[in-house]
Backbone atoms as SQL, in Angstrom:
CREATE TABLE atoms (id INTEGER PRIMARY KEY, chain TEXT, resi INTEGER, resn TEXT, atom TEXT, x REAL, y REAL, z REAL);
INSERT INTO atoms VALUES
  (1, 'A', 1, 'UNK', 'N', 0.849, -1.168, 0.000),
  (2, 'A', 1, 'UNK', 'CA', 0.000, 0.000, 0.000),
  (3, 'A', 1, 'UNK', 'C', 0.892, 1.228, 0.000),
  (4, 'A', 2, 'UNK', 'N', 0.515, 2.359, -0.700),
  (5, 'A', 2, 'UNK', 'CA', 1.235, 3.541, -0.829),
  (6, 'A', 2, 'UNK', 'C', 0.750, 4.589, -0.259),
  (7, 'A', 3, 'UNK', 'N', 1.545, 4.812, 1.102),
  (8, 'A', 3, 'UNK', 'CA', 0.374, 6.029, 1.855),
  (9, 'A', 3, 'UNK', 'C', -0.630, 6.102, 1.886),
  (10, 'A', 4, 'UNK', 'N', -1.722, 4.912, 2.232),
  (11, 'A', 4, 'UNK', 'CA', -2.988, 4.747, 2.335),
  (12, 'A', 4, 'UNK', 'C', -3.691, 5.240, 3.338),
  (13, 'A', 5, 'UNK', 'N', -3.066, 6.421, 3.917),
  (14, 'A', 5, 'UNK', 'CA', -4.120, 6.956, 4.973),
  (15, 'A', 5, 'UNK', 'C', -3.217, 8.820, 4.420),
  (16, 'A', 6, 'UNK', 'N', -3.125, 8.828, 3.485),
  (17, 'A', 6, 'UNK', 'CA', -2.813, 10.289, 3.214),
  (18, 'A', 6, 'UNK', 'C', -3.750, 11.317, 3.310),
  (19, 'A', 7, 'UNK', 'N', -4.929, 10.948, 3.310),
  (20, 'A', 7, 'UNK', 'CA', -6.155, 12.123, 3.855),
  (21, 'A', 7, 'UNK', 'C', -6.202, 12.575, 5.122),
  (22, 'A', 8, 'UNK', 'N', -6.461, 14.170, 5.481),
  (23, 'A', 8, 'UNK', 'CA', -6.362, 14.232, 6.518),
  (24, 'A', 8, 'UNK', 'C', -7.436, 13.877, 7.299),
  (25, 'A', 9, 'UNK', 'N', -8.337, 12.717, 7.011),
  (26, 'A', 9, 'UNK', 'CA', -9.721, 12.745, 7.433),
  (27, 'A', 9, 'UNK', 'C', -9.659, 11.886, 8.249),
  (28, 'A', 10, 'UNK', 'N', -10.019, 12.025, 9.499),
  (29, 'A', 10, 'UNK', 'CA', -9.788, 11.337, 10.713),
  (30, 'A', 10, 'UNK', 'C', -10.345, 9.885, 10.899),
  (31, 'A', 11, 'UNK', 'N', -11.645, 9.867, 10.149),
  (32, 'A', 11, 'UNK', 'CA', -12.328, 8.594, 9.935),
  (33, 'A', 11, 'UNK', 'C', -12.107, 8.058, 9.277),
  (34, 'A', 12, 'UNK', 'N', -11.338, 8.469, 7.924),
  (35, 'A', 12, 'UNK', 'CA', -11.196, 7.691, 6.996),
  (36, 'A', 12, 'UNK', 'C', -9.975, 6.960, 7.104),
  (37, 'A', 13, 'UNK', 'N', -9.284, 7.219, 7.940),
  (38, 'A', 13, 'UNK', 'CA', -7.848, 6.948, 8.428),
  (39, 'A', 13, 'UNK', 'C', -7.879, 5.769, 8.985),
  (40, 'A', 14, 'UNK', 'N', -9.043, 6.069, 10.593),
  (41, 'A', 14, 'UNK', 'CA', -9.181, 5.000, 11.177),
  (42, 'A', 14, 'UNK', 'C', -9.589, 3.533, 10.756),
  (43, 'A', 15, 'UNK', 'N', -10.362, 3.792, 9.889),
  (44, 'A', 15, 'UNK', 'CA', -11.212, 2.664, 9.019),
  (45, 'A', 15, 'UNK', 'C', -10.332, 1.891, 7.666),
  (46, 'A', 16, 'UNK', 'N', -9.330, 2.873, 7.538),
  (47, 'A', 16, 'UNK', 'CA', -8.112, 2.163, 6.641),
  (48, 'A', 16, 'UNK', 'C', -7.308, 1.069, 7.639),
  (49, 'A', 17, 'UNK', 'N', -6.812, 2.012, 8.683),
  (50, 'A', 17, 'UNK', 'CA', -5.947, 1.312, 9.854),
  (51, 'A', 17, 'UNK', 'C', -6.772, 0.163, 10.312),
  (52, 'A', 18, 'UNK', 'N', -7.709, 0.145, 10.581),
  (53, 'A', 18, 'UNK', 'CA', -8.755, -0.938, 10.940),
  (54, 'A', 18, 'UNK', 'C', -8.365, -1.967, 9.760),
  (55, 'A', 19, 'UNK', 'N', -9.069, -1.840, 8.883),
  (56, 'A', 19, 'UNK', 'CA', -8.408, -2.557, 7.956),
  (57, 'A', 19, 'UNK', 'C', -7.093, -3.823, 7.373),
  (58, 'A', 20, 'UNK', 'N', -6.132, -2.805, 7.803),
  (59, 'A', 20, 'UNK', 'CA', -4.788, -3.298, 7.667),
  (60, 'A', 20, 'UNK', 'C', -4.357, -4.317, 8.746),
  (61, 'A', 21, 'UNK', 'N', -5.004, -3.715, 9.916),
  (62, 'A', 21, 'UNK', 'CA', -4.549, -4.671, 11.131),
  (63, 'A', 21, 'UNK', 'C', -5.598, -6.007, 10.587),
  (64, 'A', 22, 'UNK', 'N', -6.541, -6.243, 10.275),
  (65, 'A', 22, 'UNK', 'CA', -7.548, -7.235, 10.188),
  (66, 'A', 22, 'UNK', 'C', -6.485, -8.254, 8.962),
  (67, 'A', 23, 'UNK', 'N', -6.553, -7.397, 7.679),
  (68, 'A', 23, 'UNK', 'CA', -5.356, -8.201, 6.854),
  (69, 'A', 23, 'UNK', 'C', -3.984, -8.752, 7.216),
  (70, 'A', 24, 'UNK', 'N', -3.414, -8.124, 8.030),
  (71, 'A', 24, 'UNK', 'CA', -2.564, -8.542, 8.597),
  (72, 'A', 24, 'UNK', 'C', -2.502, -9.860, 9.531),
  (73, 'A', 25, 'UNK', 'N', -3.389, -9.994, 9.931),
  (74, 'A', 25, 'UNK', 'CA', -3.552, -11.356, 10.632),
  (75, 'A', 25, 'UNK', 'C', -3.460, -12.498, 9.390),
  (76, 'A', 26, 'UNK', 'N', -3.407, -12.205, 8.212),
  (77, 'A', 26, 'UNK', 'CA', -3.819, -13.505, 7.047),
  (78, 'A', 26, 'UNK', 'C', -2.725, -13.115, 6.162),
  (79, 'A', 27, 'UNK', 'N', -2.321, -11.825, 5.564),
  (80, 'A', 27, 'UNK', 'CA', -1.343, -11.197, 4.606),
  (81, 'A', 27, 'UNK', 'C', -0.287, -10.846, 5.281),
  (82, 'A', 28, 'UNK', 'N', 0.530, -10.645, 4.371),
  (83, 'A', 28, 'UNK', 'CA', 1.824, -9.630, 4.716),
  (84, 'A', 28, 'UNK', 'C', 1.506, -8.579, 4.271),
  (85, 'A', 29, 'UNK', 'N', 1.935, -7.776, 4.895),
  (86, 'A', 29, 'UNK', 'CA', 0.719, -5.794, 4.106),
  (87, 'A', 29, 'UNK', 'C', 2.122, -5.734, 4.096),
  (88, 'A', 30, 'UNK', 'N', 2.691, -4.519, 2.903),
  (89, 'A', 30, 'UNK', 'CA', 3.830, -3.862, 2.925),
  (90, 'A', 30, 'UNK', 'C', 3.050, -2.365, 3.060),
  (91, 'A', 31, 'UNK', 'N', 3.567, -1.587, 3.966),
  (92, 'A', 31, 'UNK', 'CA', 2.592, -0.146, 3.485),
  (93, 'A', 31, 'UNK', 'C', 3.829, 0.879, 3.521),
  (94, 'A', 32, 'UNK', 'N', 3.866, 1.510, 2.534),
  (95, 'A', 32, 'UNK', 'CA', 4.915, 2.795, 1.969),
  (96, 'A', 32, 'UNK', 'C', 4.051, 3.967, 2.854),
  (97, 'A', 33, 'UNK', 'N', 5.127, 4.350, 4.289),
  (98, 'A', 33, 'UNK', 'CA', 4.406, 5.545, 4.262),
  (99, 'A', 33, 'UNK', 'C', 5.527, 6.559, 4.673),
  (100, 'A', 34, 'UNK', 'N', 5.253, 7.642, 5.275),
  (101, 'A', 34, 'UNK', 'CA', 6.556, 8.832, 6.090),
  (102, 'A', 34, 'UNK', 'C', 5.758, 8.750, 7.505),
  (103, 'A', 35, 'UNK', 'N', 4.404, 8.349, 7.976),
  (104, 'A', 35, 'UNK', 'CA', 3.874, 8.899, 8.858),
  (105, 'A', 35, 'UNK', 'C', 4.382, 7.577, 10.213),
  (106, 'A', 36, 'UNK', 'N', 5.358, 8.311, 10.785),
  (107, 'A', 36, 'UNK', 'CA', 6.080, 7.329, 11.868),
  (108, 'A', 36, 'UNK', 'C', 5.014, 6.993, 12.944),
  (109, 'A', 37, 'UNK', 'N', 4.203, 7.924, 13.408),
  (110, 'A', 37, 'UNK', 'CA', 2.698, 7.649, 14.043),
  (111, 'A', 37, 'UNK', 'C', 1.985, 6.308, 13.744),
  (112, 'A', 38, 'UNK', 'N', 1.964, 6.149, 12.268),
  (113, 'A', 38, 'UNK', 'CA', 1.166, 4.993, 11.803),
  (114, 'A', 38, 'UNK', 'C', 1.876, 3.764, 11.866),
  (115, 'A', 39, 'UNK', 'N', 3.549, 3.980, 11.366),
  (116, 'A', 39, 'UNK', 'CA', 4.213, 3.242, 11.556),
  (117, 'A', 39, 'UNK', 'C', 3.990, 2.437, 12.667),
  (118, 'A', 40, 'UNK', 'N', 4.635, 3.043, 13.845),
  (119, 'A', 40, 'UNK', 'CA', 4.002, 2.611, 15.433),
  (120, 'A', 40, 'UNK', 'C', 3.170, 1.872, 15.520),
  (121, 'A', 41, 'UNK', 'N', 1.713, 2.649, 15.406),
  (122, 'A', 41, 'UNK', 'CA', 0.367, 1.734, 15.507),
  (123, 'A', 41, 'UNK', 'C', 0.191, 0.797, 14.785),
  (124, 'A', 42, 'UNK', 'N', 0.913, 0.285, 13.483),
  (125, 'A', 42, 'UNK', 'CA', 0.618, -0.849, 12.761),
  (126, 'A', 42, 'UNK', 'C', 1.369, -1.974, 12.117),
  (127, 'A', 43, 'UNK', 'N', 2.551, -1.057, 11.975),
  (128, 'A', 43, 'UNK', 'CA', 3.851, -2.088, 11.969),
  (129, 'A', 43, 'UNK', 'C', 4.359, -3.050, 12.622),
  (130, 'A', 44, 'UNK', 'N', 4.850, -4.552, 12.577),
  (131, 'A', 44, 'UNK', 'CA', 5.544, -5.564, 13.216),
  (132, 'A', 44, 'UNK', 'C', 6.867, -5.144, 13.034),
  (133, 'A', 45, 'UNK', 'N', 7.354, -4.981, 11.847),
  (134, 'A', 45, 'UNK', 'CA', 8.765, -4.814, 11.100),
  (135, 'A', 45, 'UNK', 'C', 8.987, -3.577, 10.278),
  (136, 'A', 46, 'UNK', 'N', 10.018, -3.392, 10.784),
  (137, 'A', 46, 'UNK', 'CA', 10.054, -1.778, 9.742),
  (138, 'A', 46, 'UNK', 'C', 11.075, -2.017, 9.180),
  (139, 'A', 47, 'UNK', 'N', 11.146, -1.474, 7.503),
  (140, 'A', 47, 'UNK', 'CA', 12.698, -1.131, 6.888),
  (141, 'A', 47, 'UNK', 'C', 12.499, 0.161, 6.234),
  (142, 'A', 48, 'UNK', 'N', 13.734, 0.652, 6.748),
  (143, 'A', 48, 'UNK', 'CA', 13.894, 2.327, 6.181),
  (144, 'A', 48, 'UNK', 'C', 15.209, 2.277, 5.006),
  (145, 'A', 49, 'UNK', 'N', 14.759, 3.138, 3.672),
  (146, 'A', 49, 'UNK', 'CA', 15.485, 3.162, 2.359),
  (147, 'A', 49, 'UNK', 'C', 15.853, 4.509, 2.263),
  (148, 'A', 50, 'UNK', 'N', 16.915, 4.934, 1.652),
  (149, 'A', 50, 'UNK', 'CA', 17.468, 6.216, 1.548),
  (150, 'A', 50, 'UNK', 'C', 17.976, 6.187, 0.334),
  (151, 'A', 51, 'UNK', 'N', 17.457, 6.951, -0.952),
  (152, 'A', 51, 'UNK', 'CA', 17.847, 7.040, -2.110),
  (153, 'A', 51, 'UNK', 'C', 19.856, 7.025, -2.090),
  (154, 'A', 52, 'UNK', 'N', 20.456, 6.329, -3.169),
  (155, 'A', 52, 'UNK', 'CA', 21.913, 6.598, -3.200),
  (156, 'A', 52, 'UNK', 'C', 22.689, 7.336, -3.969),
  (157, 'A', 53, 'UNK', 'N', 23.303, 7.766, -4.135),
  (158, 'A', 53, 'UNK', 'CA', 23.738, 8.448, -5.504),
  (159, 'A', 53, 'UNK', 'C', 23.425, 8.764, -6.930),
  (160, 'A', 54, 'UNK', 'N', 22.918, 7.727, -7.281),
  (161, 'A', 54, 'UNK', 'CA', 22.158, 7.420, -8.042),
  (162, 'A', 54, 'UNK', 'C', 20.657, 7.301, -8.150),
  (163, 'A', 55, 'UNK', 'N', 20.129, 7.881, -7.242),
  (164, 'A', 55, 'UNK', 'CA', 18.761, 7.341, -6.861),
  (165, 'A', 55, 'UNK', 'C', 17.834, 6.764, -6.324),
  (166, 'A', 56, 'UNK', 'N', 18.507, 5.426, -6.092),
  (167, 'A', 56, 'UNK', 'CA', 18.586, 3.936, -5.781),
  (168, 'A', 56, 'UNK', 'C', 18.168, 4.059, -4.733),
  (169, 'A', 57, 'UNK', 'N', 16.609, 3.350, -3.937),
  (170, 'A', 57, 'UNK', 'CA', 16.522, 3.480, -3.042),
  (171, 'A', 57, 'UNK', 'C', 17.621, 2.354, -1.868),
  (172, 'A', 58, 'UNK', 'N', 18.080, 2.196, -1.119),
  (173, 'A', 58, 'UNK', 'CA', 19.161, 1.755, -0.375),
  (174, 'A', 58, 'UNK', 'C', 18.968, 1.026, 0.683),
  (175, 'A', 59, 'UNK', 'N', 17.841, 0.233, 1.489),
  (176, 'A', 59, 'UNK', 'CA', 18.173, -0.058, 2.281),
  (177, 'A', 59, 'UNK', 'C', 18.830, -0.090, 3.194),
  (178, 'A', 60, 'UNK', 'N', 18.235, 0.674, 4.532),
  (179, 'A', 60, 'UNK', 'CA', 19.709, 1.359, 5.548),
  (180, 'A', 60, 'UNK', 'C', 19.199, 0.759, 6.919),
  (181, 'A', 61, 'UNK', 'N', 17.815, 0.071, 7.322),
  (182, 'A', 61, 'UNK', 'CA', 17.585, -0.322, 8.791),
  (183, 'A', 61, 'UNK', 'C', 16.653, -1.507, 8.279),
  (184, 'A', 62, 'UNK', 'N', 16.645, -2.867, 8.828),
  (185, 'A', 62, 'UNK', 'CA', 15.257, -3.498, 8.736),
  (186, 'A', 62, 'UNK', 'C', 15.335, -4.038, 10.317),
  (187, 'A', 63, 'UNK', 'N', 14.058, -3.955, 11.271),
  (188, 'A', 63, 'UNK', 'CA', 14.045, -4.840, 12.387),
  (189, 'A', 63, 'UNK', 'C', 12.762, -4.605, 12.844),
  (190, 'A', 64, 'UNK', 'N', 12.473, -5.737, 13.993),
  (191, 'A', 64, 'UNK', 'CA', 11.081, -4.761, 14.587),
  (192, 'A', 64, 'UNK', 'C', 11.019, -3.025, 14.370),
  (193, 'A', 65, 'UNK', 'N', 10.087, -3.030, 14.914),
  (194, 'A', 65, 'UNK', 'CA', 9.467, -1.342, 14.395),
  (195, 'A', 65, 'UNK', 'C', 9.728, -0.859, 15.431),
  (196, 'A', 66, 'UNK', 'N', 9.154, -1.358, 17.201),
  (197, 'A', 66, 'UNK', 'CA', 9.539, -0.550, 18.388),
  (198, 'A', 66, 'UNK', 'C', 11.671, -0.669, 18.163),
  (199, 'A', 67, 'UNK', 'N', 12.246, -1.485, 17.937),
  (200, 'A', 67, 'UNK', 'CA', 13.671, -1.578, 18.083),
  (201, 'A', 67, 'UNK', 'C', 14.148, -0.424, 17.116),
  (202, 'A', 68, 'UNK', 'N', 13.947, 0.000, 16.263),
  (203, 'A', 68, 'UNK', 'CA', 14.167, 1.024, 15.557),
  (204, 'A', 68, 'UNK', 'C', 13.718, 2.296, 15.697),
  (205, 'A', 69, 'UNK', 'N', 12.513, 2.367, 16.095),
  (206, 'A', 69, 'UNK', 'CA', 11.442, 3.607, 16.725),
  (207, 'A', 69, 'UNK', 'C', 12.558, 3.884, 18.000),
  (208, 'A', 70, 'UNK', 'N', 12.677, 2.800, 18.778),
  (209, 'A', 70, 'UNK', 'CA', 13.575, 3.529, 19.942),
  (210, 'A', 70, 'UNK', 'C', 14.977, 3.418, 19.984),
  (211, 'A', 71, 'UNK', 'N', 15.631, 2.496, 19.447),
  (212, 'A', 71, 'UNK', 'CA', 17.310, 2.196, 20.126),
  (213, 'A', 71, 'UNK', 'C', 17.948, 2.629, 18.798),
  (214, 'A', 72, 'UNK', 'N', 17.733, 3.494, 17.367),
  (215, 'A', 72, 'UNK', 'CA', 18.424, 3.289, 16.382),
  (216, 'A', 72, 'UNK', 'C', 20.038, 3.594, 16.600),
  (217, 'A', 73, 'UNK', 'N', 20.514, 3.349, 16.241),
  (218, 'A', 73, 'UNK', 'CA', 22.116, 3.909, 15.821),
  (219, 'A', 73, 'UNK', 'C', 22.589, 4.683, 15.170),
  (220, 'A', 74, 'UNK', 'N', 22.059, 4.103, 14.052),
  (221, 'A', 74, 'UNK', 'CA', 22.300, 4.820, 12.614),
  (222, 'A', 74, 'UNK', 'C', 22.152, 5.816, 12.248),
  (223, 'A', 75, 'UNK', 'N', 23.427, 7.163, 11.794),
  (224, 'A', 75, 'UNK', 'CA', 23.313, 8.620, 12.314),
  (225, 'A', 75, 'UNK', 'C', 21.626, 9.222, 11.036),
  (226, 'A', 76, 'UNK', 'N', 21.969, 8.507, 9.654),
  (227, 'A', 76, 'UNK', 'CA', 20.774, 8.250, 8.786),
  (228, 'A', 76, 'UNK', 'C', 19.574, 8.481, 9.391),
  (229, 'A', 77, 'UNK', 'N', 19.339, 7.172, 10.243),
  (230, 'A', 77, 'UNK', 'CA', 17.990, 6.918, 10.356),
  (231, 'A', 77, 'UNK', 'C', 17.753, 8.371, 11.589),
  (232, 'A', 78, 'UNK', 'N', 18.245, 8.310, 12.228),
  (233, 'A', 78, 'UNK', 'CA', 18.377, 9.455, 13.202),
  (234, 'A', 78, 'UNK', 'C', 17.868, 11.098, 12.320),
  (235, 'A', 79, 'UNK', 'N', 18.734, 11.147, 11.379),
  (236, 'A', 79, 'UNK', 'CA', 18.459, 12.350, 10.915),
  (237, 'A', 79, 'UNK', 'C', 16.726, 12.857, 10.298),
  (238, 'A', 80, 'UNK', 'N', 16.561, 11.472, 9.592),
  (239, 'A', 80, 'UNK', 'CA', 15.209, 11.019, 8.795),
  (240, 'A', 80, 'UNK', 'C', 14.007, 11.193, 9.917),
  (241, 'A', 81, 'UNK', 'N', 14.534, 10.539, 11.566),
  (242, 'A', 81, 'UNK', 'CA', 13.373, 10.778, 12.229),
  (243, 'A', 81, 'UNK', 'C', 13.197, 12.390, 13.162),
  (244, 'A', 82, 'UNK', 'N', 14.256, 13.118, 13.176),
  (245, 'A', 82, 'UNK', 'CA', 14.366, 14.047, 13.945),
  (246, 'A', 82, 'UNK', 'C', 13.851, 15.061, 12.883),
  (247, 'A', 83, 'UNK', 'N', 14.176, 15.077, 11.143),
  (248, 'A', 83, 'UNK', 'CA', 13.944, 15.872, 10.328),
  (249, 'A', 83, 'UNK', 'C', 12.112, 16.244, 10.079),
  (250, 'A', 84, 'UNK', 'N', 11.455, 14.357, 10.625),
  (251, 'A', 84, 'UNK', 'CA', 10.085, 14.245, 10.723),
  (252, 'A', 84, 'UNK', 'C', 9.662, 15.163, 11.937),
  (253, 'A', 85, 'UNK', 'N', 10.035, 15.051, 12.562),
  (254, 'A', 85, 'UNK', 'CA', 9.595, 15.994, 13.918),
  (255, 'A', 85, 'UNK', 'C', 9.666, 16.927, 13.838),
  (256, 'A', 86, 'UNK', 'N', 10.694, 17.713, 13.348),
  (257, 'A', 86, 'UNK', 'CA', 10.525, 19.020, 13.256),
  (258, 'A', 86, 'UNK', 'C', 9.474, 19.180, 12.327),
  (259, 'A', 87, 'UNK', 'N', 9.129, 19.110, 11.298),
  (260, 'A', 87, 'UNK', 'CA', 8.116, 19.293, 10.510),
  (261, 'A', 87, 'UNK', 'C', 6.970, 19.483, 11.386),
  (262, 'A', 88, 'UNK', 'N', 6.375, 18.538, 12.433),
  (263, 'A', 88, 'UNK', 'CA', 5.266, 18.564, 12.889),
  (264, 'A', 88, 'UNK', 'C', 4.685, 19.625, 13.685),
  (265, 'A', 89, 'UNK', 'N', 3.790, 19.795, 13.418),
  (266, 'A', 89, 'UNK', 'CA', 2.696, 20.865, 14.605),
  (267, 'A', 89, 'UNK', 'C', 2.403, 20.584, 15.738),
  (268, 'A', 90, 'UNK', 'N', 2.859, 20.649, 17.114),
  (269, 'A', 90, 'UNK', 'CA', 2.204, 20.583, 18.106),
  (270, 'A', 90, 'UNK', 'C', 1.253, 20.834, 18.973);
C-alpha cells in the first residue's frame, strides 16, 4: 500500500488502519508511508530506504518497528526521524 491513509480525514484513516490490522492477521501488508505515528500503531517490522547516488533506493535499517522507533544507531535513520519531527505541529 502507498500512503494509504494520506487524507487528513480522521475517519477515513481510522477505518483504513482498521483494515490493515484485520489483513494482517492472514497477509503480509507492505505499506509505503513517512507517517512514523502509523508506523508505530501498525507495523511488526520496519525497513527504512534512503535514495543513493544514483537514486537507488538503499536499504539502511530493517528490524522490529519498536527496536528502531527507539534504540536506532544509525546517524541516517536518526536524521530522517528528527527531520520528521521538526516538521510537525504541536
Amino acid at each position: 500500500m502507498d500512503k494509504p491513509c494520506s487524507t487528513p480525514n480522521p475517519v477515513a484513516t481510522f477505518r483504513v488502519e482498521e483494515l490493515i490490522r484485520e489483513l494482517k492477521t492472514k497477509y503480509t501488508v507492505i505499506n509505503v508511508t513517512h507517517n512514523l505515528q502509523q508506523v508505530s500503531r501498525l507495523s511488526n517490522m520496519t525497513a527504512f530506504f534512503k535514495p543513493d547516488v544514483q537514486g537507488i533506493g538503499r536499504l539502511i535499517k530493517f528490524n522490529q518497528t519498536a527496536l528502531i522507533l527507539i534504540n536506532s544507531q544509525i546517524h541516517q535513520l536518526r536524521h530522517i526521524l528528527m527531520a520528521n519531527f521538526r516538521n510537525r505541529k504541536f
